[in-house]
C-alpha positions in Angstrom: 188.3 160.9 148.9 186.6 159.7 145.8 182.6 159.8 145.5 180.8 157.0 143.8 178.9 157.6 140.8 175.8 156.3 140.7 175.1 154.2 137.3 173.4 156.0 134.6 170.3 154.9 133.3 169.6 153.0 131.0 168.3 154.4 127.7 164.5 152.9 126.6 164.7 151.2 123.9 162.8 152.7 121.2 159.6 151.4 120.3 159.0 149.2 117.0 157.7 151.0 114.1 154.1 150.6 113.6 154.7 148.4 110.5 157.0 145.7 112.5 154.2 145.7 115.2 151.5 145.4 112.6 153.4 142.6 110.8 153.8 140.8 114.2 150.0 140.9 115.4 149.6 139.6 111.8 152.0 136.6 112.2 149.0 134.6 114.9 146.2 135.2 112.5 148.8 133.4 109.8 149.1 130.1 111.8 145.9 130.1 113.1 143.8 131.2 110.4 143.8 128.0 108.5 142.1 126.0 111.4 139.3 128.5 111.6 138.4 128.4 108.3 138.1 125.0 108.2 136.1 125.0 111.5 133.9 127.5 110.2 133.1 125.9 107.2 132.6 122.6 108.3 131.1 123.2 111.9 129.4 126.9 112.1 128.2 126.6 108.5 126.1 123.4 108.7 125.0 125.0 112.4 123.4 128.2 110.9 122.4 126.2 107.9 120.1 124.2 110.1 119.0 127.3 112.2 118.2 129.2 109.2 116.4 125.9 107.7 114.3 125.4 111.0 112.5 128.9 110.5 111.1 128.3 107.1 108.8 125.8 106.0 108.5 124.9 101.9 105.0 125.7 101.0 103.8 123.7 98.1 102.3 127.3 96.9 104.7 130.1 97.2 108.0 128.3 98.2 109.7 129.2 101.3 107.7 131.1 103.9 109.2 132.4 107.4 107.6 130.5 110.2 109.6 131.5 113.0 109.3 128.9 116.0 106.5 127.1 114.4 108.4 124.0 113.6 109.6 123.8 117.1 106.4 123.4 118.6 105.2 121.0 115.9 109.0 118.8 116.9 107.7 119.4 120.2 104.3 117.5 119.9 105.3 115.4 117.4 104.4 111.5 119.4 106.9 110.3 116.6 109.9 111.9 117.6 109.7 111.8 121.4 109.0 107.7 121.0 112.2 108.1 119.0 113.7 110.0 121.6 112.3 107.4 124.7 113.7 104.4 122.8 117.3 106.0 122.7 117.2 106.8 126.1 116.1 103.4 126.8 118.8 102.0 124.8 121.6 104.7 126.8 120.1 103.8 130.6 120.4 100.2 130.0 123.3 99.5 127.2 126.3 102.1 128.0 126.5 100.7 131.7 126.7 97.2 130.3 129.5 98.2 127.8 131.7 100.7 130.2 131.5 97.9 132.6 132.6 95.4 131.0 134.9 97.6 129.5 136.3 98.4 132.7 136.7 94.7 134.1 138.6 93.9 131.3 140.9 96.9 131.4 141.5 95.7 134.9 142.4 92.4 134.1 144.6 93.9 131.9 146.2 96.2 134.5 146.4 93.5 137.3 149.6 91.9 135.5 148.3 88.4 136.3 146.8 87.7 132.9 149.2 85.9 130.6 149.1 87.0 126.9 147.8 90.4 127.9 148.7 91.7 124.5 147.1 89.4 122.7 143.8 90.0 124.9 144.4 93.6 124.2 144.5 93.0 120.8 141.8 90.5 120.1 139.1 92.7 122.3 140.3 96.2 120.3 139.4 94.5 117.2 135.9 94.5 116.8 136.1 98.6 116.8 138.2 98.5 113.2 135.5 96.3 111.9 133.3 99.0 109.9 129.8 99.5 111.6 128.0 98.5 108.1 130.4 95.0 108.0 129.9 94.3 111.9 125.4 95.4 111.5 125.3 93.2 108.1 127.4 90.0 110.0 125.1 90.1 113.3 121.9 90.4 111.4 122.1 87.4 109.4 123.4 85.6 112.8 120.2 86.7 114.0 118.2 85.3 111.5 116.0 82.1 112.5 115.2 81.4 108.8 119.0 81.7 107.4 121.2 82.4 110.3 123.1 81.3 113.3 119.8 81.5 115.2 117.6 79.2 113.0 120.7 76.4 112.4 120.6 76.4 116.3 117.0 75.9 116.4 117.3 73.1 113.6 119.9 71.5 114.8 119.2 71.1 118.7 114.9 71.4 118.3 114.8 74.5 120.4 113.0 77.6 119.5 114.9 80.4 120.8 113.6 83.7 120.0 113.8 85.8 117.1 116.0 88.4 117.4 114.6 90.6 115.3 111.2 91.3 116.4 110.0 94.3 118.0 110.3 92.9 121.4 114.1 91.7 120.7 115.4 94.3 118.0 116.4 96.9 120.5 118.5 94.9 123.1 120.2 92.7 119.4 121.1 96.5 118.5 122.4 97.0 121.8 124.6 94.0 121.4 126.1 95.0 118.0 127.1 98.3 120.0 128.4 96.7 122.6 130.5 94.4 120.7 131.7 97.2 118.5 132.6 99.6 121.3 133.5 97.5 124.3 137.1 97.9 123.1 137.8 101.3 122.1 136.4 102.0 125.9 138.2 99.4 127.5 141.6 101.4 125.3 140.5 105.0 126.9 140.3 103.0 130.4 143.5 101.0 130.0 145.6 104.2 128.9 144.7 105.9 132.1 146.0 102.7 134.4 148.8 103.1 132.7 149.9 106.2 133.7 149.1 106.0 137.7 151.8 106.3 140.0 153.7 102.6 140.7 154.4 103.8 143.9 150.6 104.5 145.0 150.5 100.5 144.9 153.6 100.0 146.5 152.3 102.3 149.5 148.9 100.1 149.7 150.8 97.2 149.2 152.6 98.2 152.7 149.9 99.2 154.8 148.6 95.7 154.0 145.9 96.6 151.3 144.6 93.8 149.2 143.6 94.7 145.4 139.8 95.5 146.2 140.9 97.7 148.2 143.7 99.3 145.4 140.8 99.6 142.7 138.3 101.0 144.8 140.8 103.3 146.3 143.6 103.8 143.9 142.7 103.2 140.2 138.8 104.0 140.0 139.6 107.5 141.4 142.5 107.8 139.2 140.4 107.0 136.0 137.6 108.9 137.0 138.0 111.6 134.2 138.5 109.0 131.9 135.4 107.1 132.9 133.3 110.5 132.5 135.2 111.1 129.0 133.7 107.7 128.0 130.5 108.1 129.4 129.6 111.4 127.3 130.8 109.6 124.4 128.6 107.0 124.4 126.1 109.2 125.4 126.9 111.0 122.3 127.0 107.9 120.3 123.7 106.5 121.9 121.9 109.7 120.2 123.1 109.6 117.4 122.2 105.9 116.9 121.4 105.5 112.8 123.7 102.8 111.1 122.3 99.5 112.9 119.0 100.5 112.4 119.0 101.3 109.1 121.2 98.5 108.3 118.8 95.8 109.9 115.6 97.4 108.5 115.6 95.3 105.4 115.9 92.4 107.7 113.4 93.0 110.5 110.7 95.7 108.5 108.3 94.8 110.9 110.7 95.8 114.2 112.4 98.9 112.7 110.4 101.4 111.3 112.0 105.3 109.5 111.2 106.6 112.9 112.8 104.1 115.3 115.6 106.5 116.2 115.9 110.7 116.1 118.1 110.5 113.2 116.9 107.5 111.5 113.0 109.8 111.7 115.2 113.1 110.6 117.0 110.9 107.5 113.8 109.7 106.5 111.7 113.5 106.8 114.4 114.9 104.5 115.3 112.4 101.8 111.7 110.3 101.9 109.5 112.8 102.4 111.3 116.2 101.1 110.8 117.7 104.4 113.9 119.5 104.6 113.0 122.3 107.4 111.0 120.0 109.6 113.9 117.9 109.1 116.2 120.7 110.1 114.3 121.2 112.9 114.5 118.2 114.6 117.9 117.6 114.1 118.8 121.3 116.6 116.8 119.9 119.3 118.3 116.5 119.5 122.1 118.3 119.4 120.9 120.5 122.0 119.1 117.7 124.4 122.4 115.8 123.5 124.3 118.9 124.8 122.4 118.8 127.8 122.6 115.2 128.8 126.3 115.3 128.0 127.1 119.0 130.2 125.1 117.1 132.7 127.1 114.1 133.5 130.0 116.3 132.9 129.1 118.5 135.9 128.3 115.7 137.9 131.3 113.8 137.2 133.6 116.6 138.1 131.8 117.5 141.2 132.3 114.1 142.7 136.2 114.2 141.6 136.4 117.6 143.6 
């Protein structure tokens, strides 16, 4: 009677000499090194910069002194840069929901598959976003103008006297048109792209139980696109902060609307290269990244909360 053997064990395998394993753990740093120098150069750099900037003031005797927080609490009284700060706000509450919804209808319309010519739609309303900000600013204002532009022929031609555009009571919302007509389809793209890619089947379910197509948007593709419609909406949060090309574009034509503090970084371009304050100017730039931050985390938190 024979006895099974039971197998013998396999043998470790040895180890890797330190070298290989050294050479190995090297290898990551190799691939990823390259992107984190360029990060830190071009993003923690500037970042500490700034910092560093915003806790010294230049001293017309003496140079450079350390102040510590004491440009942060003049920012923080400064009348100038919170009016700065309301007007942008102003400009976010009321123009963002006016673009991402009319984004949004036409990336529906789109979607539905009962518009002829779709593409060319597609393409015509994409358009105005390859137009450079300076070409689109520059073409709007003199449209605007009642003296030279589109306005004024209007008002010639027909005897009326529609407003001007670029007064102080007007500037604002003509700003918030350019934006609009800039952006409206770069939004409407980010929208579209996530219609795309919901299930054909979800509509051929609703289809069968009888459901017109209120009830698939309200149901089906707005829930679908919800991350993408909190994507957009930080982004043109984002962008509504950092307003500074129409402003400073239209200033030669409407001096008396648009002054070097009408936006946060229109007042921080002018403290550092008008009036040489380069700390102060430092200064105000860290709080309006961090209240941007804010805002942004904000909607992000409340947007993912509601898709839970």
């Amino acid at each position: 009677m024979t006895t099974l053997q039971p197998p013998a064990a396999a043998e470790p395998r040895p180890a890797p000499p330190p070298a290989k394993r050294d050479r190995r753990s090297w290898t990551g740093w190799g691939f990823i090194g390259p992107f984190v120098a360029v990060f830190a150069l071009v993003f923690l750099a500037p970042i500490a910069y700034s910092i560093y900037l915003s806790l010294y003031r230049n001293q017309l005797i003496g140079g450079n002194h350390f102040v510590g927080l004491d440009n942060y609490t003049q920012a923080l009284k400064d009348d100038q840069f919170w009016q700065a700060v309301g007007r942008v706000a102003l400009f976010l509450a009321i123009q963002v929901p006016i673009m991402l919804g009319i984004a949004l209808l036409v990336a529906l319309a789109l979607d539905s598959g009962r518009l002829y010519g779709k593409s060319f739609f597609r393409i015509t309303i994409f358009l105005p976003y390859a137009v450079p900000a300076v070409v689109a600013t520059l073409m709007w204002g003199f449209m605007y103008g009642t003296k030279y532009g589109l306005v004024g022929d209007i008002n010639e031609a027909f005897g009326t006297s529609l407003p001007d555009l670029l007064s102080p009571d007007w500037v604002l919302a003509s700003i918030g048109n350019i934006v609009t007509w800039e952006f409206v389809g770069y939004n409407m793209l980010i929208f579209y792209s996530a219609l795309r890619v919901i299930p054909t089947s979800l509509y051929e379910a609703a289809e069968i139980d009888g459901a017109g197509q209120w009830r698939i948007i309200s149901s089906i593709k707005l829930p679908a696109i919800r991350g993408a419609i909190v994507i957009a909406t930080i982004f043109s949060i984002i962008g509504s902060f950092q307003l500074f090309n129409e402003p400073s574009i239209l200033r030669p034509l409407a001096r008396n609307a648009i002054t070097t503090d009408y936006t946060p970084n229109f007042y921080t371009y002018s403290l550092s290269f008008n009036g040489q304050q380069h700390n102060y100017s430092a200064t105000v730039a860290i709080i309006m990244g961090v209240l941007t931050m804010i805002v942004a985390y904000a909607v992000q938190l409340r947007g993912m909360r509601k898709g839970a």
